[in-house]
NUDRENKE-52179 format. One record per residue (C-alpha): residue number from 1; x, y, z. Coordinates in Angstrom, 1 decimal. Each point is the difference from the previous one (the first is absolute). Example, Ala and Ser with C-alpha at 12.3 -4.5 7.8 and 13.67 -1.06 7.14 Angstrom:
BEGIN
- 1/12.3/-4.5/7.8
- 2/1.4/3.4/-0.7
end
This chain:
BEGIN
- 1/-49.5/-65.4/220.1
- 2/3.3/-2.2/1.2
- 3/2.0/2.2/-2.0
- 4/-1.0/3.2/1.0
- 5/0.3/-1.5/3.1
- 6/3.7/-1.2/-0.4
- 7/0.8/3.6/-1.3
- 8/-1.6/1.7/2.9
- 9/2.4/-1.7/2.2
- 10/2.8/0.2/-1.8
- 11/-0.3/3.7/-0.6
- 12/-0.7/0.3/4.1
- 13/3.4/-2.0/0.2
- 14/1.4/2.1/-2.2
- 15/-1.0/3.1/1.3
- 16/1.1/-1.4/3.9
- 17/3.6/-0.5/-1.5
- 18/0.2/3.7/-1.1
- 19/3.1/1.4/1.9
- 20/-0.3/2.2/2.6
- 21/1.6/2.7/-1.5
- 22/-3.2/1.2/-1.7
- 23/-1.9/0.2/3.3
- 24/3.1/1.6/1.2
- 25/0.1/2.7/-2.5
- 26/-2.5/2.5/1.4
- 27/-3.3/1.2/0.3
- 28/-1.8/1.9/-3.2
- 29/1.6/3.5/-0.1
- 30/-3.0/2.7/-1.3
- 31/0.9/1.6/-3.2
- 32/0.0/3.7/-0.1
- 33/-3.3/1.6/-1.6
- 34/1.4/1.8/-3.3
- 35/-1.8/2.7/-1.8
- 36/-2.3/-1.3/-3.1
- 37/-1.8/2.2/-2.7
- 38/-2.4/-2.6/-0.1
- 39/-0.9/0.1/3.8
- 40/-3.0/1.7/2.1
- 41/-3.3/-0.1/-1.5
- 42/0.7/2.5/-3.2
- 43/3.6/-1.1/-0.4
- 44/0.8/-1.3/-3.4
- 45/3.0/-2.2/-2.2
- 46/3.0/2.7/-1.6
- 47/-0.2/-1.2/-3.2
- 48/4.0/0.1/-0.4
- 49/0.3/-1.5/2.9
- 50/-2.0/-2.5/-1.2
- 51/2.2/-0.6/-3.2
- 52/3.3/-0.2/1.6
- 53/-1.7/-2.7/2.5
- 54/-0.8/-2.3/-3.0
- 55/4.0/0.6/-1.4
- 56/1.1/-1.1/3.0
- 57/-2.4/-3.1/0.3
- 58/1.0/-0.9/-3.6
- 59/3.6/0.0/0.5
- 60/0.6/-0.9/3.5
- 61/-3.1/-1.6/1.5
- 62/-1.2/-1.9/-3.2
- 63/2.9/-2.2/-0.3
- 64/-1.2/-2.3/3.1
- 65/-3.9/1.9/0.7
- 66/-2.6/-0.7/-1.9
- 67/-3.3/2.4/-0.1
- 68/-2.3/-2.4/-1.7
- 69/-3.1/2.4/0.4
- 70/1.3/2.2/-1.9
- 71/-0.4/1.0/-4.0
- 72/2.4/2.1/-1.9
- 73/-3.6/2.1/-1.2
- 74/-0.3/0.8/3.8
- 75/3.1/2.3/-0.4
- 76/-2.0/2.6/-2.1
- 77/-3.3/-0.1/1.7
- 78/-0.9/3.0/2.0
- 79/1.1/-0.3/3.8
- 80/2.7/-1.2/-0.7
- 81/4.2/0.6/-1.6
- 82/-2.5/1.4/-2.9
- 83/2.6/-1.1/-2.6
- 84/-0.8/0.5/-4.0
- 85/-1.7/-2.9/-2.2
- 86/3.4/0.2/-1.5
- 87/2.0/0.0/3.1
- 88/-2.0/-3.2/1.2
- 89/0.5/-1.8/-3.4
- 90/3.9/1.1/-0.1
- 91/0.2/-1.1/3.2
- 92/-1.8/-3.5/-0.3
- 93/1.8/-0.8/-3.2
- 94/3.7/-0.1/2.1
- 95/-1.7/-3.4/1.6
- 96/-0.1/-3.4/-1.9
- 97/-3.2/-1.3/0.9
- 98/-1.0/-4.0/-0.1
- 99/-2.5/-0.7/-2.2
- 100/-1.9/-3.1/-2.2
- 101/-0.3/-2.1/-1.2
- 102/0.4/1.0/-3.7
- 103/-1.4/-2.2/-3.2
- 104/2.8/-2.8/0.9
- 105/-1.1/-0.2/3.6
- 106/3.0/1.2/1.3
- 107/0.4/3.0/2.7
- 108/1.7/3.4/-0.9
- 109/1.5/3.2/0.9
- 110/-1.2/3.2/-1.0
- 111/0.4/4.0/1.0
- 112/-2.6/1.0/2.6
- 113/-3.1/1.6/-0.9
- 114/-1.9/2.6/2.1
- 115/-2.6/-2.3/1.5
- 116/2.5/-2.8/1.2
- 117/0.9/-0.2/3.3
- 118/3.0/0.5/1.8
- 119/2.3/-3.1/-0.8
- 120/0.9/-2.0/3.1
- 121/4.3/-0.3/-0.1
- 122/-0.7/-3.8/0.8
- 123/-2.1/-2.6/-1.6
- 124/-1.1/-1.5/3.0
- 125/0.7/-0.3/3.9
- 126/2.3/-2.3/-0.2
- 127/2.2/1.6/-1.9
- 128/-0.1/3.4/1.7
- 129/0.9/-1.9/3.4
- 130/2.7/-1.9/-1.8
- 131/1.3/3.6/-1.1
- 132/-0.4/1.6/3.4
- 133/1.4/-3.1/2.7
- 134/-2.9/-0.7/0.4
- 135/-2.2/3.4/0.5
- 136/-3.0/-0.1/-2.0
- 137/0.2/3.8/-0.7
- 138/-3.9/1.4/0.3
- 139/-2.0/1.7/-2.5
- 140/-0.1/3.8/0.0
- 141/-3.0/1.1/-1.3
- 142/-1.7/0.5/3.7
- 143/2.5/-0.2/2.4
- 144/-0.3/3.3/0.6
- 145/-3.4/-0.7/1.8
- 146/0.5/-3.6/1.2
- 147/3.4/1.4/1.8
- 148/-1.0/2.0/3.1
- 149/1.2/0.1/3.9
- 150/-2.5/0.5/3.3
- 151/-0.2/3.5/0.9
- 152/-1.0/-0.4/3.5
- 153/-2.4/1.5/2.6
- 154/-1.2/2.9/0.0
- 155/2.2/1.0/-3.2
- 156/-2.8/-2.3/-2.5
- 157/-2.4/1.9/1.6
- 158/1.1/3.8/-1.0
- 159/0.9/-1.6/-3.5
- 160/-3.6/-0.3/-0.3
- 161/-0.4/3.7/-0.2
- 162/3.1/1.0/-1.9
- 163/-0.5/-2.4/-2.7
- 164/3.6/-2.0/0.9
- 165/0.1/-2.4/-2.5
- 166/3.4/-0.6/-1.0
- 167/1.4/-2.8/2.1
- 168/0.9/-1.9/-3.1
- 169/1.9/2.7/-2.1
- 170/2.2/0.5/3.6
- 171/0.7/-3.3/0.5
- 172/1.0/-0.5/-3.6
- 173/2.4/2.6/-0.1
- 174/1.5/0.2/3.2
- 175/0.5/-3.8/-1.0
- 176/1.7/0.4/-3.2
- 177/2.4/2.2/2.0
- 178/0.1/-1.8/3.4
- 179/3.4/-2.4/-0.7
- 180/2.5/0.1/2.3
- 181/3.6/-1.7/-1.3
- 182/1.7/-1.2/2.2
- 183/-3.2/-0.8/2.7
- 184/-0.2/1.3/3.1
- 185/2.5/-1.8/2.6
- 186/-1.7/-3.6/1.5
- 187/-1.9/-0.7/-3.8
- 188/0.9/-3.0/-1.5
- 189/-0.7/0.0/-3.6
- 190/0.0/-3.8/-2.3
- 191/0.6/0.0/-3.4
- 192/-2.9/2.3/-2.0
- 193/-0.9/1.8/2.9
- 194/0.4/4.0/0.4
- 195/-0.6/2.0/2.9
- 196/-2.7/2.7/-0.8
- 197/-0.9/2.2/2.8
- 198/-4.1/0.6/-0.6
- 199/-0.5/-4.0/-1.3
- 200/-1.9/-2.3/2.9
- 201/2.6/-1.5/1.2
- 202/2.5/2.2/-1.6
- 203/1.2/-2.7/-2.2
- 204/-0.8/-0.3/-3.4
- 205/1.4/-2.1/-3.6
- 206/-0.3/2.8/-1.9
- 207/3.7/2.1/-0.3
- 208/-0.7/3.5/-0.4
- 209/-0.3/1.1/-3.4
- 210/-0.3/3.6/0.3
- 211/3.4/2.4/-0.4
- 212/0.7/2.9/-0.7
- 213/0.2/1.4/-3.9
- 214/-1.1/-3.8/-0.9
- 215/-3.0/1.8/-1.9
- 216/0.2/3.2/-2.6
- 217/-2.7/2.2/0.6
- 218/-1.5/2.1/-2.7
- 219/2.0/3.4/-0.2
- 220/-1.3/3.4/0.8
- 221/0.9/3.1/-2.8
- 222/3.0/0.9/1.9
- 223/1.3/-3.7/-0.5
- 224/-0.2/-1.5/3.8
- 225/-2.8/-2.7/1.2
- 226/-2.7/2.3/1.0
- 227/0.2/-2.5/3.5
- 228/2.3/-2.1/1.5
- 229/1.5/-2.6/-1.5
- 230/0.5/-1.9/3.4
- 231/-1.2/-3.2/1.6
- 232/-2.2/1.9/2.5
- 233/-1.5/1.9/-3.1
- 234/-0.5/-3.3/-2.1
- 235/-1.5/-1.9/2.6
- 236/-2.6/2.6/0.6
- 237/-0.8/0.9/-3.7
- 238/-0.4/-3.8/-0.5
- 239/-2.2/-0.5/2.8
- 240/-2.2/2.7/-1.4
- 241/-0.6/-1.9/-3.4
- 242/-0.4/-3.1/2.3
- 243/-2.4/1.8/2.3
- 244/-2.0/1.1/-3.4
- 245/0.2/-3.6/-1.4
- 246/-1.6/-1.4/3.2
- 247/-2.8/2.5/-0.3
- 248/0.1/1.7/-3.3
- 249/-3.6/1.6/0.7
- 250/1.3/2.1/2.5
- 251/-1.0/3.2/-1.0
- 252/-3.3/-0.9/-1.3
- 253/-1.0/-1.2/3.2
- 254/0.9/3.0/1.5
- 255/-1.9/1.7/-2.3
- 256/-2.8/-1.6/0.2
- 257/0.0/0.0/4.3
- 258/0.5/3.1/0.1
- 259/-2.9/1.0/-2.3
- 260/-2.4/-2.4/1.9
- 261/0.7/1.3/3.2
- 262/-0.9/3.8/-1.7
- 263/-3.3/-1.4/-0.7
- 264/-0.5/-1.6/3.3
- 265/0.8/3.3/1.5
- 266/-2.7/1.9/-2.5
- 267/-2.7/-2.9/0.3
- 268/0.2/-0.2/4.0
- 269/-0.3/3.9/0.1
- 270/-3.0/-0.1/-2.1
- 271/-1.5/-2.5/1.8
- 272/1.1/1.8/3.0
- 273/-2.2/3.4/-1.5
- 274/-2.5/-2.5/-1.4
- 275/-1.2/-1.4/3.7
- 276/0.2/3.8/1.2
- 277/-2.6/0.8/-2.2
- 278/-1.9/-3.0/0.1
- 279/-0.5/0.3/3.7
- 280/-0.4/3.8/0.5
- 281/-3.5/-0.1/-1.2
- 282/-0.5/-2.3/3.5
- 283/-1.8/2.5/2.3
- 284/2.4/0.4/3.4
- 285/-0.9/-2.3/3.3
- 286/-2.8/-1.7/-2.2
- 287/-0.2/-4.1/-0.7
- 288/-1.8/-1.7/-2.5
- 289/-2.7/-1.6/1.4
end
């Protein structure tokens, strides 16, 4: 208890010795509402969207993100990128995975099977703060549902009735393209910092990854990427896979809510009939005595 005691205070020290140039930075700027496939109540994931997401976690977002929840089978179940068994195996072989300990008691390293999980590019925190200057980057495998931003009065209330769901994917992407360099005049940033325009705060240690061309799509017959190959395409195609990571049962609850609210429909009209019938054999202006 003294030492979670002695911590509290020094991390309330710590936090009082921030500088101001953090407060200073600005309020939360609102990210502008994109258009999903997967929003609305019968919106579903585009498939190659889906699979171009998961190229661009693997070779951009993977090298400091884990997505710990995640299992190379997941690619090929239905829902989601819908890769082949083959794909998934060719694609989890490309990653040595840690693994023991054998007859001699020692630990190992072998390809990646299907049911392994998505390596971690760090073997602990410690080391992934040590690599970052002193970020502990977060794991990915629900941020796209734990990252959101307050609506507001009486706008919450209409997205009750359209189904508005998608604060997280917005934030995420406007995000991932939100860095301003140099920051705006007045912002004072220290060593690690980067002014992003949509981060609380609008500082943030991670440098902005995303550039344009950094990532070959898959080509279309003609030869050219069938999209974009841009940062404002990658960050959206990636938040897509990350949207379908955080909930990969999308579309079967959809489905499913959509099929139970059918039936509600047919058993409250039947009931509706039902009591109609039931009480027009009541003679009219009579009581039961």
């Amino acid at each position: 208890m003294i030492t979670l005691s002695v911590r509290s205070a020094a991390l309330g020290l710590l936090l009082a010795a921030l500088p101001l140039t953090a407060q200073a930075a600005g309020a939360r700027v609102e990210p502008p509402a994109l258009s999903w496939s997967f929003s609305g109540p019968f919106g579903t994931f585009d498939r190659a969207q889906l699979q171009r997401g998961y190229k661009v976690y693997k070779e951009v977002c993977a090298n400091c993100h884990s997505a710990s929840l995640l299992k190379f089978r997941n690619l090929s179940q239905p829902g989601g990128p819908e890769f082949t068994p083959g794909q998934v195996t060719a694609l989890a072989a490309t990653y040595q995975i840690k693994d023991g300990p054998n007859e001699a008691g020692e630990m190992f390293e072998r390809p990646g099977r299907a049911a392994d999980a998505f390596p971690s590019p760090f073997p602990n925190e410690q080391a992934a703060r040590s690599a970052n200057g002193g970020a502990y980057p977060p794991d990915l495998s629900v941020i796209a549902k734990a990252r959101t931003y307050e609506r507001g009065f009486p706008r919450f209330v209409f997205d009750i009735f359209t189904q508005y769901q998608e604060q997280g994917p917005d934030y995420l992407a406007a995000l991932l393209t939100g860095y301003k360099d140099p920051p705006p005049e007045g912002v004072t940033l220290l060593p690690g910092q980067y002014y992003n325009t949509y981060m609380p705060g609008h500082l943030i240690a991670m440098p902005n990854v995303l550039n344009d061309g950094q990532v070959e799509f898959p080509k279309g017959p003609d030869g050219q990427p069938q999209v974009p190959e841009t940062a404002k395409q990658y960050a959206k195609d990636v938040t897509a896979f990350l949207m379908w990571a955080a909930e990969p049962h999308l579309e079967a609850r959809k489905r499913i809510g959509l099929q139970v609210m059918l039936f509600l429909l047919m058993f409250g009209t039947l009931l509706y009939y039902t009591k109609k019938k039931v009480w027009s054999r009541m003679p009219d202006g009579t009581a039961a005595h």
